[in-house]
ZADO-1210 file (C-alpha; in nm, 4 decimals, padded with zeros to 6 digits):
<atoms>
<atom x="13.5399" y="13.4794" z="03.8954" code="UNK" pos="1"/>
<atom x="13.2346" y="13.5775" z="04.1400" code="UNK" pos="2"/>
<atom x="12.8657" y="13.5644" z="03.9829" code="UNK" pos="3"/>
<atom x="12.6531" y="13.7791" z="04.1711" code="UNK" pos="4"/>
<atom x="12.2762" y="13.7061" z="04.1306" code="UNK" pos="5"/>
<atom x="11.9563" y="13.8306" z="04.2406" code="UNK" pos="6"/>
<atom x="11.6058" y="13.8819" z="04.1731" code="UNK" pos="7"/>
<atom x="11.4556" y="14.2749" z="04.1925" code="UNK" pos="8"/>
<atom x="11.1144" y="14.3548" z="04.3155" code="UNK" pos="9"/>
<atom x="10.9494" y="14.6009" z="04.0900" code="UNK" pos="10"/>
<atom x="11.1386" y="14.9213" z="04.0477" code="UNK" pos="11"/>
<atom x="10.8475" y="15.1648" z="04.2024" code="UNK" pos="12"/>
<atom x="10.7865" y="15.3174" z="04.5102" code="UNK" pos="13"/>
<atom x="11.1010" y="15.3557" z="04.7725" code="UNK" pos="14"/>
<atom x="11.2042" y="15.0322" z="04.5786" code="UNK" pos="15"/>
<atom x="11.3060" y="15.2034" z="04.3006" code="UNK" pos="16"/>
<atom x="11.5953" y="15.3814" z="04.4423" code="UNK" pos="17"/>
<atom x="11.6932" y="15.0735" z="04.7177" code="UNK" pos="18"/>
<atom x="11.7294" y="14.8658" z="04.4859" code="UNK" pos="19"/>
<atom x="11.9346" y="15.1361" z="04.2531" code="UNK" pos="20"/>
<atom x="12.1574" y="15.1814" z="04.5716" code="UNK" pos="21"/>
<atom x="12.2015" y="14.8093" z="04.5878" code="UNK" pos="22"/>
<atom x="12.2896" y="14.7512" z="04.2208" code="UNK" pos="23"/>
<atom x="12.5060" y="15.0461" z="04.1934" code="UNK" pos="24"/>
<atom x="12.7087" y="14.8973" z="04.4893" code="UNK" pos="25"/>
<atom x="12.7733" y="14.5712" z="04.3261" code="UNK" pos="26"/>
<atom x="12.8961" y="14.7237" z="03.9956" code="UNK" pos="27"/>
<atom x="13.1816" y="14.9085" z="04.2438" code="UNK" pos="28"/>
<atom x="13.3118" y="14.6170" z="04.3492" code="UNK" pos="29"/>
<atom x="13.6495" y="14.5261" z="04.3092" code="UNK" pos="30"/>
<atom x="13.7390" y="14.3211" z="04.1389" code="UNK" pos="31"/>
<atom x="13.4188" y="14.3013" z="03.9423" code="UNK" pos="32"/>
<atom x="13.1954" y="14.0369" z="03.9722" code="UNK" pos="33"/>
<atom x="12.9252" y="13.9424" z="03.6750" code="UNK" pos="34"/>
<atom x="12.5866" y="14.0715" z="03.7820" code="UNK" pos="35"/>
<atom x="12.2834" y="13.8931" z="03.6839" code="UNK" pos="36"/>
<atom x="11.9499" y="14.0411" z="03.7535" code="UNK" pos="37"/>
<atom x="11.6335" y="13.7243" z="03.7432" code="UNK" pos="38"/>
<atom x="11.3293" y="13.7644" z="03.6304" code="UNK" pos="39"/>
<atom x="11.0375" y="14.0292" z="03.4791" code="UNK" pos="40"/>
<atom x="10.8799" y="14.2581" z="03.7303" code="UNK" pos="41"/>
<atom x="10.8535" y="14.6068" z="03.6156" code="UNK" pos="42"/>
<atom x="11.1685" y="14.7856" z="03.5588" code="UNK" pos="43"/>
<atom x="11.4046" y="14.5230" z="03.5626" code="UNK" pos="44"/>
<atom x="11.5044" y="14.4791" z="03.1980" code="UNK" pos="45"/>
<atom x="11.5679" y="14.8086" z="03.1733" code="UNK" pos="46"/>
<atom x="11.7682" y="14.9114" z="03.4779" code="UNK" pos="47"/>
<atom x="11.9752" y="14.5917" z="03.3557" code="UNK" pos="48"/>
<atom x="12.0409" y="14.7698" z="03.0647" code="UNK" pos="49"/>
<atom x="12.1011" y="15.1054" z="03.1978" code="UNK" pos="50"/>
<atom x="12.3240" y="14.9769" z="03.4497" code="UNK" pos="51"/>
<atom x="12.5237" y="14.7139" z="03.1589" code="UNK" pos="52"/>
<atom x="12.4532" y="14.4005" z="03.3812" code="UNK" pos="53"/>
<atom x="12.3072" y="14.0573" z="03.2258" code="UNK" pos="54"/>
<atom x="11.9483" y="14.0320" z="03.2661" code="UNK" pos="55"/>
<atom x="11.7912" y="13.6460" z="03.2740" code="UNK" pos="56"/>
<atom x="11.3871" y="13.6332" z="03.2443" code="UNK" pos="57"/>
<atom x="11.2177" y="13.3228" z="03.2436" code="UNK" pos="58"/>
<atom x="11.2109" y="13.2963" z="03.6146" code="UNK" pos="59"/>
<atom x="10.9611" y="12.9947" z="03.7776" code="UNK" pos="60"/>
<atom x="10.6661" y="13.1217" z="04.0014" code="UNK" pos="61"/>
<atom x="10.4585" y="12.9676" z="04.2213" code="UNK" pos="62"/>
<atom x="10.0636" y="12.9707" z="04.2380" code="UNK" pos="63"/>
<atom x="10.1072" y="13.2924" z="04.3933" code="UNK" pos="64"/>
<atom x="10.3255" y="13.4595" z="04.1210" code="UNK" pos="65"/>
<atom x="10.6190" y="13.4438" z="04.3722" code="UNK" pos="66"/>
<atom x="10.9451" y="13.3685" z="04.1882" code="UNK" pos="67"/>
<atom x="11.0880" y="13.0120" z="04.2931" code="UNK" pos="68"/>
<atom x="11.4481" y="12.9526" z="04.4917" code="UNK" pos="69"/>
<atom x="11.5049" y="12.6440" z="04.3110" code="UNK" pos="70"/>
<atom x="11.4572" y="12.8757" z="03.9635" code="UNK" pos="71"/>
<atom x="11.6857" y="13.1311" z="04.0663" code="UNK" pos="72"/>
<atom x="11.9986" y="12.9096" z="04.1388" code="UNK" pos="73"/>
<atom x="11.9384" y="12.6831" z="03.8768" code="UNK" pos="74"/>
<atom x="11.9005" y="12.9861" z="03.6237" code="UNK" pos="75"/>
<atom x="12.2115" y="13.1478" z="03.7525" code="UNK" pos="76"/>
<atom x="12.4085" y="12.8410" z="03.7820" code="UNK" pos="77"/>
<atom x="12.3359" y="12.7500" z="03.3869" code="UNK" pos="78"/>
<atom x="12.4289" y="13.0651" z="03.2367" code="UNK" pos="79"/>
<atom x="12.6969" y="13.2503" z="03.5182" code="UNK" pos="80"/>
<atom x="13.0510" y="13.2130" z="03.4322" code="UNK" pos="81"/>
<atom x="13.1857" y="13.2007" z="03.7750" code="UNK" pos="82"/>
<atom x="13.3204" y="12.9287" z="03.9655" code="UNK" pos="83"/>
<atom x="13.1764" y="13.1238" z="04.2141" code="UNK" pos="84"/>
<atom x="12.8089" y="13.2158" z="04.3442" code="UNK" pos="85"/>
<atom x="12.6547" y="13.5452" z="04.5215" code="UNK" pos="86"/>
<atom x="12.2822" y="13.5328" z="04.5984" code="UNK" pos="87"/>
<atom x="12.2394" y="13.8826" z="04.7386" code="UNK" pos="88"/>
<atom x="11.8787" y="14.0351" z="04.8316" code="UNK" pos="89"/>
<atom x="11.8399" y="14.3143" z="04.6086" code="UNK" pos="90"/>
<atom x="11.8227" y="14.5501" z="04.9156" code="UNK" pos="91"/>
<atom x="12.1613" y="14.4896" z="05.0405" code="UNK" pos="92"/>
<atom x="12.4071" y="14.7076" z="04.9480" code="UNK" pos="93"/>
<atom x="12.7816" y="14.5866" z="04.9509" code="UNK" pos="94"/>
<atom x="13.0982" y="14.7502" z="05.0718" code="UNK" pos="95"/>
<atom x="13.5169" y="14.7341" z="04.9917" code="UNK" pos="96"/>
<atom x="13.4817" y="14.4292" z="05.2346" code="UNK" pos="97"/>
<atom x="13.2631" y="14.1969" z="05.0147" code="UNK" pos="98"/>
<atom x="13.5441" y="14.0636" z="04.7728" code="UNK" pos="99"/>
<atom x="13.8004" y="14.1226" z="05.0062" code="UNK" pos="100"/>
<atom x="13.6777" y="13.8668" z="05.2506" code="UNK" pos="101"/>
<atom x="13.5567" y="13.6201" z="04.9675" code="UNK" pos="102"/>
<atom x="13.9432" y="13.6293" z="04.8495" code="UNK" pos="103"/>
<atom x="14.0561" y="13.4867" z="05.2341" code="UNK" pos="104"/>
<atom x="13.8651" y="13.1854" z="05.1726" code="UNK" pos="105"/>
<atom x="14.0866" y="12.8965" z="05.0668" code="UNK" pos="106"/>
<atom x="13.8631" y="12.5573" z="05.0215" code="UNK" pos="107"/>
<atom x="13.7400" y="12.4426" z="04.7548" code="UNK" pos="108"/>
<atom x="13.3708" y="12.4228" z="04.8427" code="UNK" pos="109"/>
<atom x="13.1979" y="12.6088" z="05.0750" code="UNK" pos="110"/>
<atom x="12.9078" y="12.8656" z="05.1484" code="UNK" pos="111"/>
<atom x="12.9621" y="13.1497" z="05.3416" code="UNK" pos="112"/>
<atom x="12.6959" y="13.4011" z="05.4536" code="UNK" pos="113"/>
<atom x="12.7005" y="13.7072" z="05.7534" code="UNK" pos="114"/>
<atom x="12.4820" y="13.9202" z="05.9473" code="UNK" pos="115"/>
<atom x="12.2966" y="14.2517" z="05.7767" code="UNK" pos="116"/>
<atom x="12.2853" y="14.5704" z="05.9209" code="UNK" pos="117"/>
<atom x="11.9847" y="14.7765" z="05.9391" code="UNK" pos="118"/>
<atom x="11.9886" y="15.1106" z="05.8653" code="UNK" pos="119"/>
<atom x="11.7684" y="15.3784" z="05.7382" code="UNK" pos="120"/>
<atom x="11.8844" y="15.5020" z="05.4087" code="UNK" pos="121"/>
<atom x="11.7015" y="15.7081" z="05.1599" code="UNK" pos="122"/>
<atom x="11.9251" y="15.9069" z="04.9528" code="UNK" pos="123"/>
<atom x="12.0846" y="15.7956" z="04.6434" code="UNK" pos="124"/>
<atom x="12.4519" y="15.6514" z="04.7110" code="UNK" pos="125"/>
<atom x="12.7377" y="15.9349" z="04.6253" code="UNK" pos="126"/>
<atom x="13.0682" y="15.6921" z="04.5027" code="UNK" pos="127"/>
<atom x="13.2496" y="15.9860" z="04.5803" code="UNK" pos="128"/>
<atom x="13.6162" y="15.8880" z="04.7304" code="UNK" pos="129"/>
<atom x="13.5435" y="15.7720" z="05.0371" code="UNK" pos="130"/>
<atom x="13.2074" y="15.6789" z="05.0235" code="UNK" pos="131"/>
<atom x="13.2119" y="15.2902" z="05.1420" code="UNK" pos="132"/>
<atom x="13.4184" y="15.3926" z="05.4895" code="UNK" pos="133"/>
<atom x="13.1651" y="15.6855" z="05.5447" code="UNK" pos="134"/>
<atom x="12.8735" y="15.4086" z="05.4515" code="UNK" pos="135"/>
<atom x="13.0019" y="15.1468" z="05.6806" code="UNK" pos="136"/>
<atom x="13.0658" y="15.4091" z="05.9503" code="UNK" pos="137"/>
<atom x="12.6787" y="15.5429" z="05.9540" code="UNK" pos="138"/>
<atom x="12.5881" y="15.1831" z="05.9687" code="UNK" pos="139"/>
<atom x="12.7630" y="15.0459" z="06.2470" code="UNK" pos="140"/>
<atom x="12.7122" y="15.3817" z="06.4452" code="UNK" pos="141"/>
<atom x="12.3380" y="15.4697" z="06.3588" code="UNK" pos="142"/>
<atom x="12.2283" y="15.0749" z="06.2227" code="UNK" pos="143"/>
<atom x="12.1246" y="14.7529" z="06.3820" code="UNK" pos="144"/>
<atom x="12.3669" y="14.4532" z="06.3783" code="UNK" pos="145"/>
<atom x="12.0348" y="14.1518" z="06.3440" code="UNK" pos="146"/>
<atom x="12.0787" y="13.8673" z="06.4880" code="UNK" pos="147"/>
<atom x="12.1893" y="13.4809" z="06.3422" code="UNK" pos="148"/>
<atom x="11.8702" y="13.4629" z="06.1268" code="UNK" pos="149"/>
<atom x="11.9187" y="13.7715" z="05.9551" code="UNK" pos="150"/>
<atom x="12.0826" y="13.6265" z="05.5911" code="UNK" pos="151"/>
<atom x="12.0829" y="13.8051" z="05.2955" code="UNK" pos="152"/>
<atom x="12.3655" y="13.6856" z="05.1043" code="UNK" pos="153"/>
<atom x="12.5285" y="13.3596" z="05.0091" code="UNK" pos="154"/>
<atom x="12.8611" y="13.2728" z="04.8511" code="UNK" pos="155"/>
<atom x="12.8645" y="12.9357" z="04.7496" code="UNK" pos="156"/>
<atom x="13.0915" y="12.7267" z="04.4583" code="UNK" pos="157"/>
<atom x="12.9619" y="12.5801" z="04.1845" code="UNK" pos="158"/>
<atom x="12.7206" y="12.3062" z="04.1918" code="UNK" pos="159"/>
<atom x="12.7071" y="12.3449" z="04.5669" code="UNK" pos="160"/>
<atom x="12.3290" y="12.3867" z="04.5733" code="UNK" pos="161"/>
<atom x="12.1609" y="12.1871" z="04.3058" code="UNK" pos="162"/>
<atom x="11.8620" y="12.0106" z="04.4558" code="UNK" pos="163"/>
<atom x="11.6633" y="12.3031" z="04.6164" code="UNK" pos="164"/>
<atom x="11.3075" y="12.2481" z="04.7467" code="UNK" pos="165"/>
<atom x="11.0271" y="12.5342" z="04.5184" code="UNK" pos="166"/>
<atom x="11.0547" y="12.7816" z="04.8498" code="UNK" pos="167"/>
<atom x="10.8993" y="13.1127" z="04.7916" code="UNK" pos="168"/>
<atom x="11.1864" y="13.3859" z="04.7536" code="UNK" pos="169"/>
<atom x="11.1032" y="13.6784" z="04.9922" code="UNK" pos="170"/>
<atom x="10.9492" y="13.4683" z="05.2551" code="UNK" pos="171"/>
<atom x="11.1063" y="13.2844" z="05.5919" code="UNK" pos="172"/>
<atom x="11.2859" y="12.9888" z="05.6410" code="UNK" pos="173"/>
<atom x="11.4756" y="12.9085" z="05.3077" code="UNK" pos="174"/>
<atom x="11.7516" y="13.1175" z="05.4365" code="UNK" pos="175"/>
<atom x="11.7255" y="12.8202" z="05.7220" code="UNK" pos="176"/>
<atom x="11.7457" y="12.5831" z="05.4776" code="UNK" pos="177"/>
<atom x="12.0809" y="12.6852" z="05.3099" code="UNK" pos="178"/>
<atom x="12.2569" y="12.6493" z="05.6251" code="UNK" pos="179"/>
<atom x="12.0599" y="12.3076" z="05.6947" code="UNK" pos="180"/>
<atom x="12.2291" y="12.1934" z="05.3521" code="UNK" pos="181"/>
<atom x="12.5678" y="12.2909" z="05.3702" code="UNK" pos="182"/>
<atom x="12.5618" y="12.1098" z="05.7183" code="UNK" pos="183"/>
<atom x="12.4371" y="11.8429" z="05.5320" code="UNK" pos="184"/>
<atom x="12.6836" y="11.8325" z="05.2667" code="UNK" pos="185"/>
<atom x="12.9371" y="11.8379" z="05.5056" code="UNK" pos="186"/>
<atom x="13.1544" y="12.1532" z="05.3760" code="UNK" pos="187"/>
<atom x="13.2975" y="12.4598" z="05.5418" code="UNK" pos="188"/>
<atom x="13.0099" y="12.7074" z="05.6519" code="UNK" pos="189"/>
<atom x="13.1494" y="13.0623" z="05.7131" code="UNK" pos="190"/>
<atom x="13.0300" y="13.3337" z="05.8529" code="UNK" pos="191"/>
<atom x="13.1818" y="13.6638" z="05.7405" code="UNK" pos="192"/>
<atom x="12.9383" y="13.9133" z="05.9791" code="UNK" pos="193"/>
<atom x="13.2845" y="14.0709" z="06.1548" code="UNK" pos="194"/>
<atom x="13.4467" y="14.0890" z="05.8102" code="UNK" pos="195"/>
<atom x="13.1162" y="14.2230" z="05.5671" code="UNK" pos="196"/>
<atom x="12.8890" y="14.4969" z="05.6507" code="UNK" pos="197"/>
<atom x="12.6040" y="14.4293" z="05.4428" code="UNK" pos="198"/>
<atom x="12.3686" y="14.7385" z="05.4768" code="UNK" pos="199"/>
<atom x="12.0006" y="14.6634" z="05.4706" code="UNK" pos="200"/>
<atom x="11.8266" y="14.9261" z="05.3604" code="UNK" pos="201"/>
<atom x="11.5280" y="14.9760" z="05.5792" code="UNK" pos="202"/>
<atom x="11.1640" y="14.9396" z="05.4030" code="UNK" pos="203"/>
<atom x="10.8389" y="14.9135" z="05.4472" code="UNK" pos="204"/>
<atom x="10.6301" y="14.5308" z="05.3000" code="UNK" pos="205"/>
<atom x="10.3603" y="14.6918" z="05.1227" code="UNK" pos="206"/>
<atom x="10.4966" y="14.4863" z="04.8280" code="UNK" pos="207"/>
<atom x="10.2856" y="14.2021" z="04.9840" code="UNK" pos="208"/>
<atom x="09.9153" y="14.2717" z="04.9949" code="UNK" pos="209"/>
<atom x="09.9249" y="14.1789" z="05.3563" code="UNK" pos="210"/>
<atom x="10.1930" y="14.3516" z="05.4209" code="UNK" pos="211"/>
<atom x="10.4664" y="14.2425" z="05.6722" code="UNK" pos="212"/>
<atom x="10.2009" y="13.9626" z="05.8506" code="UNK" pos="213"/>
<atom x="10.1282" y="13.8186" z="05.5431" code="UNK" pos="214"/>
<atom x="10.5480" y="13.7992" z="05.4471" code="UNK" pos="215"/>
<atom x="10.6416" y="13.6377" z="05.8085" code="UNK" pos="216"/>
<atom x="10.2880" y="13.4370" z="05.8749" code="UNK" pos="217"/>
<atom x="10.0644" y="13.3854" z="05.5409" code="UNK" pos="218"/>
<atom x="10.0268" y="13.0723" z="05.3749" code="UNK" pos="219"/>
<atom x="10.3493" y="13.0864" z="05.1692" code="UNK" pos="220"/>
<atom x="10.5057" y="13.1248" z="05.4991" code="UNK" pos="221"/>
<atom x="10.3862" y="12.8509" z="05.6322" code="UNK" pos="222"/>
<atom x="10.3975" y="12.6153" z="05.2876" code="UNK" pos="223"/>
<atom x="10.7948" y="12.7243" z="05.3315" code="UNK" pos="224"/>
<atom x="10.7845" y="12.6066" z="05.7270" code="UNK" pos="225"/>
<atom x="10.6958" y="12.2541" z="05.5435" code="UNK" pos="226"/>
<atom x="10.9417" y="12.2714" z="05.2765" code="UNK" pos="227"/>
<atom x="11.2070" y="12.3147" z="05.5691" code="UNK" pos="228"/>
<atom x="11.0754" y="12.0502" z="05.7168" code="UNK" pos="229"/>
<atom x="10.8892" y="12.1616" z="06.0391" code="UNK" pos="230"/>
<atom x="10.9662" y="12.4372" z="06.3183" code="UNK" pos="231"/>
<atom x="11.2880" y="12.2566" z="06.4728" code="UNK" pos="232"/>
<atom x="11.4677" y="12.3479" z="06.1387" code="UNK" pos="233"/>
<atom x="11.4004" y="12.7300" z="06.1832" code="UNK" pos="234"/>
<atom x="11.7026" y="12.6674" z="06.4217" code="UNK" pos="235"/>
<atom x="11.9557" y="12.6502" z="06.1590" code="UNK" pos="236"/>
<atom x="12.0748" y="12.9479" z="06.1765" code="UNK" pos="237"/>
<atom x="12.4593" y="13.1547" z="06.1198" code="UNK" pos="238"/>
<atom x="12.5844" y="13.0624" z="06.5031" code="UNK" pos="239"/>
<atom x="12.6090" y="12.7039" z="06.4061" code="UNK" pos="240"/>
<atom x="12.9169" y="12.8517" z="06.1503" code="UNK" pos="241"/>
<atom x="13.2338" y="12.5930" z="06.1638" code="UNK" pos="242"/>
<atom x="13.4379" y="12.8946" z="06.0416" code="UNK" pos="243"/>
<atom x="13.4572" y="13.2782" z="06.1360" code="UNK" pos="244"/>
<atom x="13.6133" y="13.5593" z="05.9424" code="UNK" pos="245"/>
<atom x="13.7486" y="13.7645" z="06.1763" code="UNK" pos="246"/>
<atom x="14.0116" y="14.0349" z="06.1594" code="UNK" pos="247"/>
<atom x="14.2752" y="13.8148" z="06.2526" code="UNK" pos="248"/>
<atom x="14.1486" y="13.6152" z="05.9431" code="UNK" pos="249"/>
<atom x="14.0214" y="13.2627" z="05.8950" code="UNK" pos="250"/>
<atom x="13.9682" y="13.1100" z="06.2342" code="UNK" pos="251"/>
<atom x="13.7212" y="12.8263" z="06.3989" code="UNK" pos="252"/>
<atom x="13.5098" y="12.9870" z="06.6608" code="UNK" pos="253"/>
<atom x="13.5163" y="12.9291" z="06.9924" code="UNK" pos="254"/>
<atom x="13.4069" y="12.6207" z="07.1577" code="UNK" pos="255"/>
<atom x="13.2013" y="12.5905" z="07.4563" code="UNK" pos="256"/>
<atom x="12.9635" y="12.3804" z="07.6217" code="UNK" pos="257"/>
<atom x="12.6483" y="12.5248" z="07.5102" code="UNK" pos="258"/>
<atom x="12.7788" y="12.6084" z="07.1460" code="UNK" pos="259"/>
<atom x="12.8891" y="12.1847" z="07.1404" code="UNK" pos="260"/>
<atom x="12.5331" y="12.1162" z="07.2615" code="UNK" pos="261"/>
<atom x="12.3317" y="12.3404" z="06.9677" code="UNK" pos="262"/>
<atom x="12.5948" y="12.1757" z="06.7227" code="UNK" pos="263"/>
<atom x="12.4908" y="11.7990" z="06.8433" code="UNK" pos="264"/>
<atom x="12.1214" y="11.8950" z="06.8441" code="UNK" pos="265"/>
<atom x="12.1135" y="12.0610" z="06.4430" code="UNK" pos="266"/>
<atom x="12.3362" y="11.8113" z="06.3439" code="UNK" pos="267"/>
<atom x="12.1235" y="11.5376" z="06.4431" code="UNK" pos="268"/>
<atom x="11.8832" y="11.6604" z="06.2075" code="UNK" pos="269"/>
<atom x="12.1445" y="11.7612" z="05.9038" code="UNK" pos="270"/>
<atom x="12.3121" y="11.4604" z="05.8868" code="UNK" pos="271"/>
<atom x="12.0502" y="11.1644" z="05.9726" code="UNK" pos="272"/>
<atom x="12.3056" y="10.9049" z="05.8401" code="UNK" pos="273"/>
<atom x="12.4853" y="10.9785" z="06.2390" code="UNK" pos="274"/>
<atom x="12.2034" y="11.0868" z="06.4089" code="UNK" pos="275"/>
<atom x="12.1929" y="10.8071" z="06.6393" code="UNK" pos="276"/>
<atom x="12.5743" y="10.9217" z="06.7069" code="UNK" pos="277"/>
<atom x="12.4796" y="11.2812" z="06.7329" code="UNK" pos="278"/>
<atom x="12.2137" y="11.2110" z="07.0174" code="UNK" pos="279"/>
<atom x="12.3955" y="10.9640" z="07.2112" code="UNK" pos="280"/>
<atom x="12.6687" y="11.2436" z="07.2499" code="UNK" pos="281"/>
<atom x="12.4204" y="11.4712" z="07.3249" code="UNK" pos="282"/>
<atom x="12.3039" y="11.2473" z="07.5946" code="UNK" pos="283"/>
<atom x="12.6370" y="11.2405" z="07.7684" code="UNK" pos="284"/>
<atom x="12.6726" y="11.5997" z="07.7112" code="UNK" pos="285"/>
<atom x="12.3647" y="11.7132" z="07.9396" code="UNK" pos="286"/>
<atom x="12.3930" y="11.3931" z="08.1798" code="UNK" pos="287"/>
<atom x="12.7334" y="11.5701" z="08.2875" code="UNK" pos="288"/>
<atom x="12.5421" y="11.9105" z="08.2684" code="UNK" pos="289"/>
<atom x="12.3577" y="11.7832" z="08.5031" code="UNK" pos="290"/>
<atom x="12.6129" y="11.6336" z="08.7226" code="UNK" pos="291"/>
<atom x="12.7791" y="11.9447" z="08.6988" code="UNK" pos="292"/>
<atom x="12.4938" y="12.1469" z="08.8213" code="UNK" pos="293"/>
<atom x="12.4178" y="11.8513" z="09.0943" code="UNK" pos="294"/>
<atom x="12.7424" y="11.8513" z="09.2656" code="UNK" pos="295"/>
<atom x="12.7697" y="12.1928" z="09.3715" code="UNK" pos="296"/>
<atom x="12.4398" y="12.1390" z="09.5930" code="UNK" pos="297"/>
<atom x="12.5586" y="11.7656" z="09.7102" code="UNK" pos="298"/>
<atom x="12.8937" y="11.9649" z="09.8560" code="UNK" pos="299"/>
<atom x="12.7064" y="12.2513" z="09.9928" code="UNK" pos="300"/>
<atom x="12.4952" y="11.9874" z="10.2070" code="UNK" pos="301"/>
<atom x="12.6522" y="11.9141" z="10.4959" code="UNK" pos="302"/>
<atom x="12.7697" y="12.3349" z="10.5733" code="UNK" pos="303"/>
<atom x="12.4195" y="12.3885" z="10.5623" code="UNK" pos="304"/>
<atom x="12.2840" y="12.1310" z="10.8570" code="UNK" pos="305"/>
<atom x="12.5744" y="12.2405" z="11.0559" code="UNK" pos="306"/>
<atom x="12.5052" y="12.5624" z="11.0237" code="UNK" pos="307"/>
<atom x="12.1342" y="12.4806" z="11.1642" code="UNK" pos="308"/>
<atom x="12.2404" y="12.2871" z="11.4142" code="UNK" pos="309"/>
<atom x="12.2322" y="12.5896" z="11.7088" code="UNK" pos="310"/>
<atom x="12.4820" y="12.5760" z="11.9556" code="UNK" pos="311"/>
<atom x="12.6580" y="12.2832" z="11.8222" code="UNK" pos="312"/>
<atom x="13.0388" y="12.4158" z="11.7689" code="UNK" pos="313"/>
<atom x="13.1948" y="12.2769" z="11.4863" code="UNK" pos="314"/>
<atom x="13.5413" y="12.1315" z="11.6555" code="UNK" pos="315"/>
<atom x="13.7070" y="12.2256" z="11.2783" code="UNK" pos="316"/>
<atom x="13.5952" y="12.4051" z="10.9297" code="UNK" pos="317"/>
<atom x="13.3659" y="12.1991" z="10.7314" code="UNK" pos="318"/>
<atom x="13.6053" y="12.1532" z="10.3882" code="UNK" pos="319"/>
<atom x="13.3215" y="12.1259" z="10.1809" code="UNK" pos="320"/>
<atom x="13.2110" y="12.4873" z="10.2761" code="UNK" pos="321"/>
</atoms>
């Protein structure tokens, strides 16, 4: 059984009905997941009850009256009944393709996040017949895939994530963090973006009295760039995955030179026990980078001071031309 968490802002404003679209999303999937909304802003006990999901207050905050990370998993983990976890941003909105892909997943522990798609939605959703095709169609034709940073959901088994640092939910770089741990714990990470279109309702961030500057650079920000543990870790990020889902199912991604070389750099840092390991790797790596990149221009060498030699004839082709 799937336990699908999250924490609404207050239902007000465009909010109201994103968040509405997102909820009424999750109670279509199939099959049905326990939904747990965190916490007491305005509006969330009672669209809890109006929509028959479990509501949980009780919710740490920090100084700021920002709900806690390290609240929300522990809350969810103590009174879910899956064996497995969903945090989902209560602006995402989730498709046929959510469950479906969770069911392809065979280990036994793992976390497994995707890519969101932007798009601008402001109607109410229809669950007509039909409606998650037409959905995923209008995002993929009219949205924005983001890049590797953009997380907004998790699936993760039980107990996976038990020793969270207090980061402030809503703000950058814990997402960065749940990829640095499950590199550091070692377990599958999978990432599900060809498999899950998670639609991110476009909004605006006058939730935060500074708006979208004081959400990507105020001082909860930048107290979560410390939690993480300094600017270096903003680099873990969904292209370090060990897994893909992919249409042809489960499969390891493709390996190449650079992708080996980002994998030996963040690993360094996720698993310090082998870091000397990682970087001596790492070392040999680039050294033959470099030779690589060095012999081309040795071989070109001698082609080029014949060929500026005027009027000397070359008595047979140069082979290294």
């Amino acid at each position: 059984m799937l336990t699908l968490f999250a924490i609404p802002k207050g239902f007000r404003g465009e909010f109201d009905q994103i968040q509405r679209n997102a909820i009424t999303s999750w109670t279509l999937l199939e099959p049905k997941p326990e939904i747990i909304l965190l916490g007491d802003d305005e509006g969330t006990a009672e669209v809890a009850k109006e929509f028959g999901v479990k509501h949980v207050s009780g919710v740490e905050r920090n100084d700021h009256g920002t709900p806690l990370l390290s609240s929300l998993f522990e809350i969810a983990q103590r009174v879910g009944a899956g064996s497995l976890f969903a945090y989902v941003n209560a602006d995402i909105i989730l498709l046929d393709d959510f469950m479906k892909t969770i069911e392809q997943i065979p280990f036994q522990r793992f976390m497994l996040t995707g890519q969101r798609w932007n798009l601008d939605f402001n109607e109410a959703i229809a669950p007509n017949p039909g409606w998650t095709e037409q959905l995923r169609h209008r995002a993929m034709t009219s949205g924005a895939l983001e890049g590797p940073q953009a997380m907004d959901y998790f699936v993760f088994t039980r107990n996976t994530y038990t020793h969270i640092p207090p980061f402030a939910i809503g703000r950058l770089c814990w997402d960065n963090w749940m990829v640095y741990s499950a590199l550091n714990l070692n377990i599958p990470l999978v990432d599900a973006t060809e498999a899950i279109v998670a639609v991110h309702q476009n909004h605006d961030y006058n939730h935060h009295p500074d708006g979208k500057k004081g959400v990507f650079l105020g001082e909860e920000a930048q107290q979560n760039l410390q939690l993480l543990g300094g600017k270096h870790y903003t680099y873990f990020m969904l292209d370090l995955a060990d897994w893909q889902v992919t249409p042809q199912g489960l499969q390891k991604p493709l390996l190449s030179w650079q992708r080996l070389d980002r994998r030996l750099d963040m690993l360094s840092l996720a698993r310090p026990k082998f870091r000397l390991a990682y970087r001596m790797l790492l070392g040999l790596l680039r050294y033959g980078d470099q030779l690589r990149a060095v012999r081309p221009k040795l071989l070109g060498i001698p082609a080029r001071i014949v060929c500026r030699l005027r009027g000397l004839k070359r008595s047979k082709p140069s082979s290294f031309e």
